[in-house]
N, C-alpha and C positions, 0 to 999 in steps of 0.2 A: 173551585168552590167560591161562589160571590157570597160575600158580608155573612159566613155562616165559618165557626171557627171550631167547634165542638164537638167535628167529623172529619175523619184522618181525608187527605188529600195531599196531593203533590204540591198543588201551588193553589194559597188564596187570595183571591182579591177581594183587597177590601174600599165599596164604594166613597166612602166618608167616614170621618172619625166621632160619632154621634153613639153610643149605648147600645140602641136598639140594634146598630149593625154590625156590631160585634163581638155576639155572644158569645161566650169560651174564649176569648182573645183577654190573657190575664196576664200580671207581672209575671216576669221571667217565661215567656212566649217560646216554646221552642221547635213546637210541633213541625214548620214548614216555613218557605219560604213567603212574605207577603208582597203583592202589584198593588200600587197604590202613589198617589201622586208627591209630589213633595212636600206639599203644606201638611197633609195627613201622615207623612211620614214623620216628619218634625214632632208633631203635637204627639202620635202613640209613642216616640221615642221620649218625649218628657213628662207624658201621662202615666205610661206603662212600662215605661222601662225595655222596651222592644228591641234587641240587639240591630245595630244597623243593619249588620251582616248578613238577615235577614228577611232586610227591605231591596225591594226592586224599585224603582219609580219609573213610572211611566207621566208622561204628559198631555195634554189633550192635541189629540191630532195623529200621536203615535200611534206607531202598529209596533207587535212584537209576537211572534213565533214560537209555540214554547206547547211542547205535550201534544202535540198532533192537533196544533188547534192556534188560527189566527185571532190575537185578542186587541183591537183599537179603543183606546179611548178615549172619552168627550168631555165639555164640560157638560154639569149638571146646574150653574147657576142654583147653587143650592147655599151650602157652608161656605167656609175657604177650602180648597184644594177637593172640594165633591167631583166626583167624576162618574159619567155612564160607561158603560163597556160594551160592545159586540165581539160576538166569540163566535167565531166562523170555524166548523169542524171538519178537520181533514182525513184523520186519522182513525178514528172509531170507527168500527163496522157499522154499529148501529144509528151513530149522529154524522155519518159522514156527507157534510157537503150541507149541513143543518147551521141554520144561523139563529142566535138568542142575543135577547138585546135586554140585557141588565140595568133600569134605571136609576138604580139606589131610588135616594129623593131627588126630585127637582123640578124647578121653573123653568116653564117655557120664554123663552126670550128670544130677539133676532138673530143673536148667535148660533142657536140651538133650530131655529127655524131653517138655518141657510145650507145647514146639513142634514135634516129629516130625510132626502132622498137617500141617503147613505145606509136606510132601519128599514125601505123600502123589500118586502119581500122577506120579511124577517119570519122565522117560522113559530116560535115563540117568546114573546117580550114579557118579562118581569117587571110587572109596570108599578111604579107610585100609586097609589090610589087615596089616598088618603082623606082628599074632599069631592068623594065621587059622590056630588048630592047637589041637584040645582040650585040649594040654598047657600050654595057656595061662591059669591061673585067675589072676587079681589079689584082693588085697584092696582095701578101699577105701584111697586115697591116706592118707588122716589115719591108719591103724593102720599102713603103712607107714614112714611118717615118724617116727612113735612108735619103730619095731623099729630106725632109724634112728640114733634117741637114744639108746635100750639099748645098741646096740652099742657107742656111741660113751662110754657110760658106765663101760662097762668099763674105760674106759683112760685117763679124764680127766686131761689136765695131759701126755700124753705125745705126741709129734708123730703124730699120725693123718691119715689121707686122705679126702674123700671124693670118688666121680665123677661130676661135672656137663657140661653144655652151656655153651657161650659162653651160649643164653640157651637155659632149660628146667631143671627141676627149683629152679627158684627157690624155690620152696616151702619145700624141703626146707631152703636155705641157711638161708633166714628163722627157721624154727622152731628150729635150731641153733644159735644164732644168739642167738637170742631165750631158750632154753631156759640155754644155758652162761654167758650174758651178755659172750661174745665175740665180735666178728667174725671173721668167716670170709677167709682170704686167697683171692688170689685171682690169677690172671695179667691182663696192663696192659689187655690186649683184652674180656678180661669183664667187670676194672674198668668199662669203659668203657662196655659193654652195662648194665651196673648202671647207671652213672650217669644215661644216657639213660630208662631207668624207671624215677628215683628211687628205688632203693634203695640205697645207695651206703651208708648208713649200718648194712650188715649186713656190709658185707666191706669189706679191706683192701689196700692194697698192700704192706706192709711184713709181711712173715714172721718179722717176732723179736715180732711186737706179739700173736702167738696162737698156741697149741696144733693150731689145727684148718685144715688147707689146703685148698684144691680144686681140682683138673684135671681133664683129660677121661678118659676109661675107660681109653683107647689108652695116655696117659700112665704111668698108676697103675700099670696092668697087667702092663706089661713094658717098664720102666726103663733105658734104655739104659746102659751101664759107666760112658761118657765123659759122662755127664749129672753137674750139680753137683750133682745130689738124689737121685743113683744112691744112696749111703749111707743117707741121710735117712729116704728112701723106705722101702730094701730094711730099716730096721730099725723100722717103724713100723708104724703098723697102719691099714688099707685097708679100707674100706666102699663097695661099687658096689651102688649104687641101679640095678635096671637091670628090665624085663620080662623078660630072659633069663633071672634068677635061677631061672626055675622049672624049665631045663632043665641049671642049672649047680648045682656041689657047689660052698660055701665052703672053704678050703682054707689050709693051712699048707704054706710052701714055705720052704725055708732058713729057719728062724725067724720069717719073715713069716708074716701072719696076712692073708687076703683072704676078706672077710665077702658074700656077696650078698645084697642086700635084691630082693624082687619090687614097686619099686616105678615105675609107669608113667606117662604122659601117651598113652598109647594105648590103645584098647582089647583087652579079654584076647576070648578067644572068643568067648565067652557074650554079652557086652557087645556084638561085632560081630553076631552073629546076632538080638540083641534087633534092631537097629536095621534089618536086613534084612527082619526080619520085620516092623516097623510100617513101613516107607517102603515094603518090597514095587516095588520099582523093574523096570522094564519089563530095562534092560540095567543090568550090572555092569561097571563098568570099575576094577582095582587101579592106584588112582592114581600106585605107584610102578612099575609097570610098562610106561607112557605109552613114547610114541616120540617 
């Protein structure tokens, strides 16, 4: 059972440590054993409290054997430690000799292009879809990141925002990071996801030690009154990294400044239909639309 926790099974795997993919996956876990990479190991065992004892980890590249059924996995150039899966079936009457190719989230990149013959012949892919809309073009990550820093340059030394995931868009934090020569704050729970993938020394927990903050979209966006950073916020300046950026206008609201960057860990159209086109998959199934 891929990124689906809430349905008895022998063994699940889970693509990436992200909410949405892993529903019923709660403190004290004890249902089964979970496949999953190390970085995502790490972070549910500091998030969730996930007994190690029943984490497997696998790597991108690896094969592994288990319930009548070969399971390899990739990267997904998604999160840290995101991985795709193909599950080739040996053993079931009914899937036997059936190959599915599970993509959690992810971007296409040269890594991920130099193995596509590998999904070739796949009979049904669990696919991303997330910006399946031609209004969807992305740039490449790094010139996004970049437009990132511009923004952020404009305003240097004055409390700015930007909007991240508990874990995703790590990237971005780093190069900012790296670039201003300050950390980046951060709320206790991200702390924490950082510290599990060693990156801990890009952000902070202490808000008087830097200029530059980060929370989630939801947060940034629309600041409740009775929030202690309602002020803070509403007089600062906000940068959302986001894929929707390409159907959203940046915008001045009450003196507030909200900047959209188009940048992704999913694929834009283009990128999706590349991938459709070399794997040529017998069924399509939109992995966020599952039951």
């Amino acid at each position: 059972m891929v990124d689906r926790f809430n349905v008895k099974a022998s063994l699940y795997l889970l693509t990436h440590a992200h909410t949405d993919h892993m529903r019923g996956l709660r403190k004290g876990w004890s249902k089964g054993p979970i496949l999953c990479s190390e970085e995502t190991s790490r972070v549910i065992q500091a998030l969730y409290g996930v007994p190690k004892s029943l984490i497997a980890i696998i790597a991108p590249g690896e094969e592994v054997e288990v319930f009548g059924a070969v399971i390899k996995a990739y990267e997904a150039n998604h999160c840290p430690g995101a991985l795709m899966f193909k599950v080739k079936h040996k053993a079931e009457e009914n899937y036997k000799g059936k190959v599915e190719v599970y993509t959690g989230d992810f971007r296409l990149n040269e890594r991920i292009r130099e193995v596509l013959h590998e999904f070739e012949g796949t009979d049904i892919c669990y696919l991303d879809m997330t910006y399946n809309n031609p209004s969807f073009m992305f740039p490449p990550q790094s010139h996004a990141i970049q437009q990132v820093i511009s923004v952020l340059e404009t305003c240097e030394g004055k409390d700015s925002f930007i909007g991240i995931y508990t874990i995703g868009k790590n990237k971005i934090v780093k190069a900012v990071s790296k670039h201003f020569g300050v950390s980046v704050y951060v709320p206790e729970k991200t702390y924490r996801a950082y510290q599990a993938l060693n990156m801990e020394e890009v952000v902070t927990k202490n808000a008087e030690d830097t200029w530059i903050s980060a929370y989630s979209r939801g947060f940034l966006e629309k600041p409740k009154v009775d929030n202690p950073l309602f002020y803070k916020i509403s007089m600062g300046y906000t940068v959302i990294p986001t894929g929707w950026a390409c159907i959203m206008k940046s915008r001045n609201r009450r003196g507030r400044r909200i900047e959209y960057v188009a940048y992704s860990e999913h694929n834009d159209y283009y990128e999706l239909q590349e991938f459709i086109r070399a794997v040529n998959p017998k069924k399509i199934v939109n992995f966020h639309s599952r039951k």
